[in-house]
N, C-alpha and C positions, 0 to 999 in steps of 0.2 A: 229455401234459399233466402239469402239476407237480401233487405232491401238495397238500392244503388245510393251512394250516398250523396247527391245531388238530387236523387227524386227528397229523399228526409229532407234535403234544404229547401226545395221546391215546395214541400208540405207546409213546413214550422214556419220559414221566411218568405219567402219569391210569392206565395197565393194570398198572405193576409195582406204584403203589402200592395197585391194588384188592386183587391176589393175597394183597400181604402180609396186609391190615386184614381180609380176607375169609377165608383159611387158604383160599385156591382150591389146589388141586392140578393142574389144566390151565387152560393160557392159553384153551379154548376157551371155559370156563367163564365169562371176565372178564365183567359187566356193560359192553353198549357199547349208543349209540342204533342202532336199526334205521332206524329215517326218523321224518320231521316233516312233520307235515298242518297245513297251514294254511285253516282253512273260513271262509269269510264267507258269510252267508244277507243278503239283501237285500228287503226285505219290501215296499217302495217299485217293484220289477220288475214285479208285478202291474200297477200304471198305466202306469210309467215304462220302456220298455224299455233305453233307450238308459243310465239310473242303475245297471244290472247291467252294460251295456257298460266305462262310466268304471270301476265295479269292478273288474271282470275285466283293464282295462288297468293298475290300479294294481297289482293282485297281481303282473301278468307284471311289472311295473318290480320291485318288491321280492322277488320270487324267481327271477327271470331265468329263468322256465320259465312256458309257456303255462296256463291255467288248466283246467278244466274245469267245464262248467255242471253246477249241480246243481238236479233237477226234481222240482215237488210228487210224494209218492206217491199223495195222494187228493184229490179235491176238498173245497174245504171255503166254499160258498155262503157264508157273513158275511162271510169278508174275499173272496170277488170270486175265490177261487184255484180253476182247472181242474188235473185232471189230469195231467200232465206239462209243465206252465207250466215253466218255468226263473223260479228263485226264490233263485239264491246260486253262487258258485263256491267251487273247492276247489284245492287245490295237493297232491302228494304229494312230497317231495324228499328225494333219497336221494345216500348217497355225497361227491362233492366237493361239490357244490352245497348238501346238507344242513349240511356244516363248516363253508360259507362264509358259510352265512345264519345259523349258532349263534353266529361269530366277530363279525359284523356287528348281530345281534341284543342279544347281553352286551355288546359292547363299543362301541357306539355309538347302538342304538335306546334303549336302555331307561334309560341316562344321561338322554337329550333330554326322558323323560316328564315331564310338568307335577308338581310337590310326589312328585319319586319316595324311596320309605325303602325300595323293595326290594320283592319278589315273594313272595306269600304261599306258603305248603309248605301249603297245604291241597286243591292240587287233585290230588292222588295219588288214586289208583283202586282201589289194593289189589293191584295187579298186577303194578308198578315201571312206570307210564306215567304224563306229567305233562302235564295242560291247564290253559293258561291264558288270559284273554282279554286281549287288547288293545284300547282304549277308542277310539283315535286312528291312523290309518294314517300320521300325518303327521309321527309319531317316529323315520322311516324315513329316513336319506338320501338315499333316489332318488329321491323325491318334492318337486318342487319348490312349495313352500308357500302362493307365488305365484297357481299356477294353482290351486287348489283350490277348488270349489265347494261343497263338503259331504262334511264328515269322515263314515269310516265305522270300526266298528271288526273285529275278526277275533279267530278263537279258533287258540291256536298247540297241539299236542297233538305230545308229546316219544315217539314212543314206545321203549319200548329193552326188550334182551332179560333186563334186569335180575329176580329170583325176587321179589322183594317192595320194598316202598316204601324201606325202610332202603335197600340198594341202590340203588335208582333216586335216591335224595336224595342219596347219597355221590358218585353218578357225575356228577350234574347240577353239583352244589358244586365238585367239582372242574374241569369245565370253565368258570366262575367264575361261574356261574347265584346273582343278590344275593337270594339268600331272607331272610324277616327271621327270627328266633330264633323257633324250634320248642317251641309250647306242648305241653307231658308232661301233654294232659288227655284 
């Protein structure tokens, strides 16, 4: 299998010039992403089984990997929710398939979003991992617009082996993640 062509940029450009900016002394050290989780909770599954199905189906279309149910941990009597209800799915993607959805994510979903100026730097964690959420699933190429019954949205979560956020924001920017200008407050 060929390699993703953003891991080859990550290689040849994005690592030599973290060494430099970062005074790294080992390449093991580089800041790189470790995987990318992609979670949608579906709150409508509690009535509607089959509107977790449609979910689950759009996920595997935009990360070309099967989903995984995720299930209440407690019951909670006012919204209707039993214990181990299936209530959302999750994606974990690593590797080629991680590149290819970064590659298709900057470079084509996030163009398509309605009044887009770019993706906020405030969802840092303090750890060098970045979430953010997504409003619309239908920013996605595989999705054809057509069929659509009811947009849903999903939380995208960057995580990487980056030591603190400076890093994790240097490594994101470089693989061309449109953050808007970083308020110093």
């Amino acid at each position: 299998m060929a390699e993703a062509r953003l891991y080859t940029v990550y290689k040849n450009q994005i690592a030599p010039d973290l060494i430099k900016e970062f005074e790294l002394g080992n390449a093991m050290a580089v800041p790189r992403i470790e995987k990318i989780i992609i979670n949608v909770g579906v709150g409508d599954a509690v009535t509607d089984r089959k509107r977790l199905d449609d979910v689950a189906a759009n996920i595997a279309l935009i990360t070309g990997q099967k989903p995984v149910l995720t299930k209440a941990r407690k019951s909670i009597s006012n919204f209707k929710l039993r214990e181990q209800m299936p209530i959302g799915c999750k994606v974990t993607l690593r590797r080629s398939k991680m590149y290819e959805f970064i590659d298709r994510f900057i470079n084509l979903a996030l163009p398509r979003t309605r009044d887009f100026q770019g993706v906020s730097d405030k969802g840092f964690d303090g750890r060098g991992n970045y979430t953010m959420g997504v409003k619309e699933h239908s920013i996605f190429p595989e999705i054809d617009t057509d069929k659509i019954d009811q947009i849903h949205g999903m939380n995208i979560t960057f995580v990487t082996t980056a030591e603190n956020d400076e890093q994790a924001y240097k490594l994101l920017k470089s693989f061309g993640m449109p953050f808007v200008k970083r308020n110093k407050n």
